[in-house]
C-alpha positions in Angstrom: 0.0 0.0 0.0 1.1 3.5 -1.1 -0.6 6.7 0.0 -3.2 8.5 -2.8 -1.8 11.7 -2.2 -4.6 13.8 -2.9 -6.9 12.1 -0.7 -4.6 12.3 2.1 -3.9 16.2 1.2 -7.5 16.6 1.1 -7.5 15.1 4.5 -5.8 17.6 5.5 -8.0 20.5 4.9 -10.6 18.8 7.9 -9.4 20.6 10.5 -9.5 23.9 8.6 -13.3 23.3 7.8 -13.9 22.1 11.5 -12.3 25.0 12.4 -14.7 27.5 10.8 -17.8 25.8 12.2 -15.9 25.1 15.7 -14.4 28.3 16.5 -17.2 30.6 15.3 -18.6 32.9 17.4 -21.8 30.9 17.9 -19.8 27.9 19.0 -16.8 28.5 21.2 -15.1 31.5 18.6 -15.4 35.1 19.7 -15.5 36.4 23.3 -15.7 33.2 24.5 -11.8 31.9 22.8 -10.8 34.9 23.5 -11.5 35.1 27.5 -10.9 31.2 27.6 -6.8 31.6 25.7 -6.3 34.8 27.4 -5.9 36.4 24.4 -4.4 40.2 24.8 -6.2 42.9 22.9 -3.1 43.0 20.2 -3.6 39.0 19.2 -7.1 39.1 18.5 -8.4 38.8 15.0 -8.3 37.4 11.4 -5.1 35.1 10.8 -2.7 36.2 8.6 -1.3 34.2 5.3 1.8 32.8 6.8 0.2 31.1 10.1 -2.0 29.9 7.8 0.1 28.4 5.1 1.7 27.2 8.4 -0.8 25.7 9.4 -1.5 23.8 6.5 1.4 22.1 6.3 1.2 21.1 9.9 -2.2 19.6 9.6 -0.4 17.7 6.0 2.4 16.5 8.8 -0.9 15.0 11.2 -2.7 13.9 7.9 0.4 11.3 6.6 1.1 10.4 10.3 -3.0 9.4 10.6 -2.0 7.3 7.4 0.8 5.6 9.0 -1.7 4.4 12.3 -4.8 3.3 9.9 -3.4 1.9 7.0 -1.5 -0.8 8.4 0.2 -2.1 5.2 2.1 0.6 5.2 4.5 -1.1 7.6 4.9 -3.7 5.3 5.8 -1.3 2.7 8.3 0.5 4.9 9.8 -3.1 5.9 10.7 -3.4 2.4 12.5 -0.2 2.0 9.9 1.4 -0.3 10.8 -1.0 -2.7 7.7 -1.5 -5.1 8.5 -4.9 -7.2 10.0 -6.4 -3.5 6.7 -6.0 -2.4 4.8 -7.9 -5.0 6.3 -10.8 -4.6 7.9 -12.9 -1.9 6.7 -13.0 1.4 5.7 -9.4 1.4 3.4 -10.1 -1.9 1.8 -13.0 -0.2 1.3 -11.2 2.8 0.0 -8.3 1.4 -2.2 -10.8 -0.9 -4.1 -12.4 2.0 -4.0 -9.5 4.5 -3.2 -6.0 2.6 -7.3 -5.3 2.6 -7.9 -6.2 6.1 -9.1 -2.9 7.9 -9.3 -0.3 5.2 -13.0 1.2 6.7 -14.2 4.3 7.5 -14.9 2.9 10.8 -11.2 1.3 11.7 -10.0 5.2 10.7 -12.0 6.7 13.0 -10.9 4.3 16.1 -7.7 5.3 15.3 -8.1 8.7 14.8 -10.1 8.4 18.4 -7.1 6.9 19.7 -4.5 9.0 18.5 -6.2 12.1 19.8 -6.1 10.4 23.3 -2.5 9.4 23.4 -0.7 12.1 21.2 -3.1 14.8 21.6 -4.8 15.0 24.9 -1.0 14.4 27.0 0.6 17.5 24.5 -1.9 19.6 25.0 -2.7 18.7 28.8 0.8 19.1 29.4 0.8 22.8 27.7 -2.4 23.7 29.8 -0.6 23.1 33.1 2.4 24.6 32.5 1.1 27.4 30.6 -1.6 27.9 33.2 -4.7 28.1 31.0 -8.3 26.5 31.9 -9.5 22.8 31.9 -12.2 24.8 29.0 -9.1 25.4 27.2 -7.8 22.3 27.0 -11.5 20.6 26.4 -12.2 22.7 23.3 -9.2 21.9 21.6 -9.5 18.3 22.5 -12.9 18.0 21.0 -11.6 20.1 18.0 -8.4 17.8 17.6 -10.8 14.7 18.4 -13.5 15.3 15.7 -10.7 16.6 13.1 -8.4 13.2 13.6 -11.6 11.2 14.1 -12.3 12.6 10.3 -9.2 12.3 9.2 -9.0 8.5 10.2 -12.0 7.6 8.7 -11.3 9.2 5.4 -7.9 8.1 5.0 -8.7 4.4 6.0 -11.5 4.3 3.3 -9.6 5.9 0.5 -6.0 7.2 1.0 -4.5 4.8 -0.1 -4.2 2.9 -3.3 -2.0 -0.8 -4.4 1.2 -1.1 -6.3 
């Protein structure tokens, strides 16, 4: 298994569309992020072109790691050095043969992208709210953002972000 590069780049634009929905002012945007991330007067307002261009290549950095926990024949792949004509035959081929489909659901994404939020996400950013000193609110809206975006994420790159040699 390879990754289908657009998918997986499309993938990536989740958490920007989440975004705009989650961090509008009717949801938890506006006065209420602001008060919640102590933002000073000078921070507030629209983002600028570099933090987002940042940004998306970030969330491109989280969108090929999600591919790496869902689609597990991409270990096989990686065991074989990227090699494409290793892989189809040999061991590998037969292995990928019988197994390589196993697990490639909207449904198996999602449990990963469930479980990556709560053992990458939640002890980063829990470990940034202490230290930094912000609220428990803090640290629950960005969970649930970063838990619904990898949670989408998961689930699209399992079903379709990734293609055969």
């Amino acid at each position: 298994m390879i990754p289908n590069i657009p998918i997986i780049a499309a993938s990536a634009l989740i958490p920007f569309f989440l975004g705009y929905i989650w961090f509008n002012e009717k949801l938890f945007g506006g006065a209420t992020w602001d008060k919640v991330a102590q933002l000073p007067e000078g921070k507030k307002g629209p983002v600028k072109l570099i933090p987002l261009l940042s940004s998306l290549i970030l969330n491109l950095f989280a969108a090929f790691g999600v591919y790496l926990l869902t689609v597990h024949a991409s270990g096989v792949f990686a065991l074989m050095g990227g090699e494409t004509e290793a892989i189809k035959t040999g061991t590998a081929g037969a292995f990928l043969t019988e197994h390589g489909q196993n697990f490639l659901t909207f449904k198996h994404g999602m449990v990963h992208g469930i479980q990556a939020t709560l053992v990458m996400i939640l002890p980063v950013y829990g470990y940034a709210t202490i230290f930094e000193k912000k609220s428990w609110k803090y640290l629950l809206i960005n969970l649930g953002y970063w838990l619904i975006s990898l949670t989408l994420m998961g689930g699209v790159i399992s079903q379709w972000g990734w293609q055969t040699i």
